[in-house]
MMTF fields as JSON, N, C-alpha, C and O atoms, coordinates in Angstrom:
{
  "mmtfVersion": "1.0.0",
  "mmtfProducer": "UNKNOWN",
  "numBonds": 315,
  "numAtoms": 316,
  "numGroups": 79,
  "numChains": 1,
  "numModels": 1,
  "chainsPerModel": [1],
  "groupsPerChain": [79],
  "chainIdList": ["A"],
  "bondAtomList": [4, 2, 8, 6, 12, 10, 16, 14, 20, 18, 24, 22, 28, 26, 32, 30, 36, 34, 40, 38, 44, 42, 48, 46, 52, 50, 56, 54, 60, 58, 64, 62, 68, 66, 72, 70, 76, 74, 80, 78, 84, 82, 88, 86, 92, 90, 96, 94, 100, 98, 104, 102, 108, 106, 112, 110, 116, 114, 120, 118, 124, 122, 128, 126, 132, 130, 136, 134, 140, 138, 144, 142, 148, 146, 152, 150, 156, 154, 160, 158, 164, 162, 168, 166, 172, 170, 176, 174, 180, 178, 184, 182, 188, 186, 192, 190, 196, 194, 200, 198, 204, 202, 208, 206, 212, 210, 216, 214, 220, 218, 224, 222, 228, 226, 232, 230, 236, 234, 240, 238, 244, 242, 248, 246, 252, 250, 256, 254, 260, 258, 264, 262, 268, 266, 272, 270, 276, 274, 280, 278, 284, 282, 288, 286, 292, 290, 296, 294, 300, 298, 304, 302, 308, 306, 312, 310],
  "bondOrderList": [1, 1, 1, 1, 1, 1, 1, 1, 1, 1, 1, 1, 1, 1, 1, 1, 1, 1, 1, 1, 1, 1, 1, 1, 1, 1, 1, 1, 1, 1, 1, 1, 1, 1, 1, 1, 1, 1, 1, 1, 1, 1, 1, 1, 1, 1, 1, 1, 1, 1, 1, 1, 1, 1, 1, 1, 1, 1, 1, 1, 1, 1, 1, 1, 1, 1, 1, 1, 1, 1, 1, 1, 1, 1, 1, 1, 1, 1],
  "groupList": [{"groupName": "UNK", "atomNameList": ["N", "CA", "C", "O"], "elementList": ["N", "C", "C", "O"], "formalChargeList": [0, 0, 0, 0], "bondAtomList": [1, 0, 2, 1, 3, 2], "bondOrderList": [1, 1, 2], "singleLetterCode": "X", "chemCompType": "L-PEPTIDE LINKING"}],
  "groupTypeList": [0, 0, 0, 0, 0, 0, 0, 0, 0, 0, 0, 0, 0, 0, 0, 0, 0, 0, 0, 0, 0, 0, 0, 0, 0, 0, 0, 0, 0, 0, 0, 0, 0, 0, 0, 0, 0, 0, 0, 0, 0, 0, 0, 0, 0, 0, 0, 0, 0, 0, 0, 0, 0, 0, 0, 0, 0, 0, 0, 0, 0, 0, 0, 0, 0, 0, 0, 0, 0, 0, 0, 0, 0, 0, 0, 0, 0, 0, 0],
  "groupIdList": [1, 2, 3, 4, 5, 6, 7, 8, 9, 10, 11, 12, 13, 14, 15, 16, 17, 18, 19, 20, 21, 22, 23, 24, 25, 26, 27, 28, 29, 30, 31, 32, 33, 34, 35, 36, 37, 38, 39, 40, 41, 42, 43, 44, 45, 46, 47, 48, 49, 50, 51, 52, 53, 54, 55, 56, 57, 58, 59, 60, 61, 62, 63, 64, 65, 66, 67, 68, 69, 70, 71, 72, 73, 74, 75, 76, 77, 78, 79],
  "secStructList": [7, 2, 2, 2, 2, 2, 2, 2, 2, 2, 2, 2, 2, 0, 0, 0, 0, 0, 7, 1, 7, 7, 1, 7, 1, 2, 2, 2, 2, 1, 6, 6, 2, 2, 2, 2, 2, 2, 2, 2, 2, 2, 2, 2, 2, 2, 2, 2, 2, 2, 2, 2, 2, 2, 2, 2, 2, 2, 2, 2, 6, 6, 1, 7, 7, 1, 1, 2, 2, 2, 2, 2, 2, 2, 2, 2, 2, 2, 7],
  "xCoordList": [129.281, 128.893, 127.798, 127.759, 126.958, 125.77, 126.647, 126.438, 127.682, 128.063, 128.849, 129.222, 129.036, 129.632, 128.921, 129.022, 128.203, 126.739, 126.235, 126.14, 125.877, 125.684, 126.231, 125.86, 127.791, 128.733, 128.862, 129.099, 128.622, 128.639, 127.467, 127.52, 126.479, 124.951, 124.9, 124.48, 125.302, 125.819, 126.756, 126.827, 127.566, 128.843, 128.238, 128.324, 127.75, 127.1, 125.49, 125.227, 124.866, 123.616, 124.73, 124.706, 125.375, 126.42, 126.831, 126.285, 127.68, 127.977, 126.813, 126.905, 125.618, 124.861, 123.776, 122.996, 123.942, 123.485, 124.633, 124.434, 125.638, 126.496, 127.202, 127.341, 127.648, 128.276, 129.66, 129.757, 130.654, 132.104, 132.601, 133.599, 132.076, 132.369, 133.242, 133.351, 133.824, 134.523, 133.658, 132.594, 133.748, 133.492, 132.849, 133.157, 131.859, 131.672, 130.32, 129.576, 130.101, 128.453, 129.122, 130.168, 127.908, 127.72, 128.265, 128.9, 128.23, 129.605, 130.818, 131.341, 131.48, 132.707, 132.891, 133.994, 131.958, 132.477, 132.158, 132.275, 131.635, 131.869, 132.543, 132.392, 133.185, 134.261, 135.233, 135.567, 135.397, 136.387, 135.926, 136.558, 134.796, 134.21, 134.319, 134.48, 134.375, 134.331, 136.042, 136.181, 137.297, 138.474, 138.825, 140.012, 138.533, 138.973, 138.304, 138.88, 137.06, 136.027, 136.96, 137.226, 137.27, 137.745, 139.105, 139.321, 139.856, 141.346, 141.038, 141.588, 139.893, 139.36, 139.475, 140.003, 138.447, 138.229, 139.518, 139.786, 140.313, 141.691, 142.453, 143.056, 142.497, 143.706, 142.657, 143.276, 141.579, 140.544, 140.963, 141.321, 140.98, 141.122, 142.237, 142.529, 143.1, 144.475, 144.733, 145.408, 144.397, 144.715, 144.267, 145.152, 142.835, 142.189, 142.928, 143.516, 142.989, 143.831, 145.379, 145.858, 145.986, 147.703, 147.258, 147.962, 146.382, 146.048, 145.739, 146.261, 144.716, 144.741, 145.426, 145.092, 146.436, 147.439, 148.735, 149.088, 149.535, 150.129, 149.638, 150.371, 148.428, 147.692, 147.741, 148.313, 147.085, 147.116, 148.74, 149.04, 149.653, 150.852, 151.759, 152.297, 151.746, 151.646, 151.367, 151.968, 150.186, 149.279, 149.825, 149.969, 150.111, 150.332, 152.168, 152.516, 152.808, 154.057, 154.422, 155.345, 153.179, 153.413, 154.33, 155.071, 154.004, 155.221, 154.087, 154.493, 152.883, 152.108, 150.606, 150.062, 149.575, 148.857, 147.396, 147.718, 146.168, 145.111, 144.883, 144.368, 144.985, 145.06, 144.901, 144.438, 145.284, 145.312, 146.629, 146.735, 147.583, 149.13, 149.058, 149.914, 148.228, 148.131, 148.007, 148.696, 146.447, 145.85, 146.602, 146.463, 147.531, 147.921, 149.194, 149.125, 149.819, 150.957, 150.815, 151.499, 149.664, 149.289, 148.167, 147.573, 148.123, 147.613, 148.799, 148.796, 149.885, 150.8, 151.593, 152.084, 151.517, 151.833, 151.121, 151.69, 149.533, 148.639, 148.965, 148.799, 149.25, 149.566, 148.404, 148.52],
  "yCoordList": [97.099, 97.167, 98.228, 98.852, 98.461, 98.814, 100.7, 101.498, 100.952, 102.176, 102.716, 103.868, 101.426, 101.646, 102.342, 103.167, 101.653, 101.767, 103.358, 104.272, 103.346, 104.869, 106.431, 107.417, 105.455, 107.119, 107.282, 108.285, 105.789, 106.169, 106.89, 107.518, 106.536, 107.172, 108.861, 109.706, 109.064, 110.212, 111.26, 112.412, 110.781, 111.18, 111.656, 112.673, 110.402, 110.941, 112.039, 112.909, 111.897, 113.367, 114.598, 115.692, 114.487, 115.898, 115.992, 116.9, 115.251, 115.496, 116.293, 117.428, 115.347, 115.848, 117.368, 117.796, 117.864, 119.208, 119.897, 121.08, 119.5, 120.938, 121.687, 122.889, 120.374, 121.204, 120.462, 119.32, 121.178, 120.829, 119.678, 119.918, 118.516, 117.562, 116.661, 117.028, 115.51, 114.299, 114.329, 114.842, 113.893, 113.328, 111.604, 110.844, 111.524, 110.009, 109.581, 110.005, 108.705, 107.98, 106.712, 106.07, 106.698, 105.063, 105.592, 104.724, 106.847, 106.72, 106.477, 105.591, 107.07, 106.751, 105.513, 104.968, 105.023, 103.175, 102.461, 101.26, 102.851, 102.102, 102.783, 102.52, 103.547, 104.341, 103.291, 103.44, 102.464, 101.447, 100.136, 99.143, 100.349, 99.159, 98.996, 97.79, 99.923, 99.345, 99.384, 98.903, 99.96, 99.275, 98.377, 98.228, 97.625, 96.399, 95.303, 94.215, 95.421, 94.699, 94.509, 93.46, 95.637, 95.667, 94.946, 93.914, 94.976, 94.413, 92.888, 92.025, 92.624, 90.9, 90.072, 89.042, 91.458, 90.501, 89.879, 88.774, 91.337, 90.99, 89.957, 89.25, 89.784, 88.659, 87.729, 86.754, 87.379, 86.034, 85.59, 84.414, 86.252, 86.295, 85.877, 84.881, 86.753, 86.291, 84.762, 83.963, 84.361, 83.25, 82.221, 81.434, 81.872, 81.17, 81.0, 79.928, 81.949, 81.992, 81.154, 80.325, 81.333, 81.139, 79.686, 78.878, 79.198, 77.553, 76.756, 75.644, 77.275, 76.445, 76.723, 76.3, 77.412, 77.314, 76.317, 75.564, 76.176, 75.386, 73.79, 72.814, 73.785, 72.244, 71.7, 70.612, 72.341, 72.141, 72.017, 71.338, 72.945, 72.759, 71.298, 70.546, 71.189, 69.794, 68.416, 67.395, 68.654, 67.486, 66.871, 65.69, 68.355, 68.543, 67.476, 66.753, 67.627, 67.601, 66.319, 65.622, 66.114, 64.526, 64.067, 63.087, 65.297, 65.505, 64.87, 63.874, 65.037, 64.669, 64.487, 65.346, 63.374, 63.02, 63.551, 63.931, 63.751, 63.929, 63.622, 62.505, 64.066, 63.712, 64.792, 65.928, 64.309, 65.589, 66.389, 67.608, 65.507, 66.117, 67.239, 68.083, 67.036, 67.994, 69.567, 70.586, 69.059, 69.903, 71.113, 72.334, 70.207, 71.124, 71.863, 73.058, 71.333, 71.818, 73.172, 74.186, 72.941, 73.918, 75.166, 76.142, 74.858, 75.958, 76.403, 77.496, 75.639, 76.527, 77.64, 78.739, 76.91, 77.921, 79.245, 80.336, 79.002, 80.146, 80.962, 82.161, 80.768, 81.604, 81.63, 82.277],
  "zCoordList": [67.636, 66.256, 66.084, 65.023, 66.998, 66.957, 66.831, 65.917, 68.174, 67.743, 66.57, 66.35, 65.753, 64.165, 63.17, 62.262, 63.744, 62.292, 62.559, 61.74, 64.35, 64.5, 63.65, 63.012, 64.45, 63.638, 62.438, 61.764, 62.084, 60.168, 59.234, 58.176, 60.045, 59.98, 60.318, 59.527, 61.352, 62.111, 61.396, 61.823, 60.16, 60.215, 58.104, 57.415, 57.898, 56.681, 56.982, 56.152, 57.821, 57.561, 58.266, 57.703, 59.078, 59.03, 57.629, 57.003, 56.983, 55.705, 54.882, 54.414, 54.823, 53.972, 54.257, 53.406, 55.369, 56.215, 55.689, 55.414, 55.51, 54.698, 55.99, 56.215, 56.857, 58.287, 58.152, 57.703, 58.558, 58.113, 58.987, 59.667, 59.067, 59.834, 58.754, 57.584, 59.226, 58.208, 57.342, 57.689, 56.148, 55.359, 54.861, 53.942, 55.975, 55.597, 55.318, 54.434, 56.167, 56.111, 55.348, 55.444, 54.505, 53.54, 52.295, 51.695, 51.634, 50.79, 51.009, 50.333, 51.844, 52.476, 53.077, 53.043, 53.608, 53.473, 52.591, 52.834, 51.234, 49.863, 48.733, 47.541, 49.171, 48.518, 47.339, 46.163, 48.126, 47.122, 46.664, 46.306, 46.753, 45.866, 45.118, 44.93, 43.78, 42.584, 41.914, 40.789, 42.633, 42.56, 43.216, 42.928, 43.972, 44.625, 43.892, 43.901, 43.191, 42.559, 41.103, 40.518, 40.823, 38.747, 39.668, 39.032, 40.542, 40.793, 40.905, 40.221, 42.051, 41.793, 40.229, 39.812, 39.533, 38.307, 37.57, 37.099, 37.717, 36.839, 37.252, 36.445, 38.462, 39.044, 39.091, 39.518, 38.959, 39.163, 37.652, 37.583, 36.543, 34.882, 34.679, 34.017, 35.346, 34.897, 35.826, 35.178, 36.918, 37.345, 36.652, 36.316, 36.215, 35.873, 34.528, 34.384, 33.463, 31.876, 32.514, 31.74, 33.63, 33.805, 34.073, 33.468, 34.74, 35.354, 34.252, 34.176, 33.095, 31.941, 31.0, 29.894, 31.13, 29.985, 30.464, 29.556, 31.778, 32.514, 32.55, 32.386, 32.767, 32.598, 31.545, 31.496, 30.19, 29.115, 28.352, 27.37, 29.2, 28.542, 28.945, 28.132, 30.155, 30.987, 30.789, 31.123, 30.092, 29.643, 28.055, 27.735, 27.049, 25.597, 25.666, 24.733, 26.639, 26.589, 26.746, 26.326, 27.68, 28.503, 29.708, 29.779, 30.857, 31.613, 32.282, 32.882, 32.414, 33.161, 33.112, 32.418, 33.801, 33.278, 33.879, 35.005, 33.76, 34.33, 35.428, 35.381, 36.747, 38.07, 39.446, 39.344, 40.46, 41.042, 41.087, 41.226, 40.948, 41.089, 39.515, 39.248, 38.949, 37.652, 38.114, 38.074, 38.671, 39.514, 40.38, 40.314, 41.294, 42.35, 41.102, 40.817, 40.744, 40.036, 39.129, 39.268, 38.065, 37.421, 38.753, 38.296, 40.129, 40.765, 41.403, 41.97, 41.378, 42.204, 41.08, 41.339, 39.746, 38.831, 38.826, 38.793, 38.869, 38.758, 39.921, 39.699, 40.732, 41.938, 42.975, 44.016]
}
């Protein structure tokens, strides 16, 4: 671990000296943070909106009652 941290350290002040090495350091290993982060939110949003609309539809219909079998049913819907 310890030689991870090195080359990434290593690999970004070459970068930043302006010598034609890779391209990395600590930008390049947070490069995709903030699309994997906006992709979380969306599928955390959309799951959570798909689980209480299934429960609530469930419940409204009378297929089924407040419990855990509610529970699991409307999460296997949410995905």
């Amino acid at each position: 671990m310890r030689h991870a941290f090195a080359t990434i350290w290593r690999e970004g002040a070459q970068h930043s000296n302006g010598s034609l090495g890779t391209a990395g350091g600590l930008r390049a290993l947070y490069r995709g943070v903030n699309p994997t982060t906006i992709r979380g939110i969306v599928l955390s949003v959309s799951q959570i909106c798909s689980y209480d609309q299934v429960k609530q539809t469930l419940k409204q219909r009378g297929l089924m009652e407040e419990g855990l079998a509610l529970h699991f049913v409307a999460s296997m819907f949410a995905g």
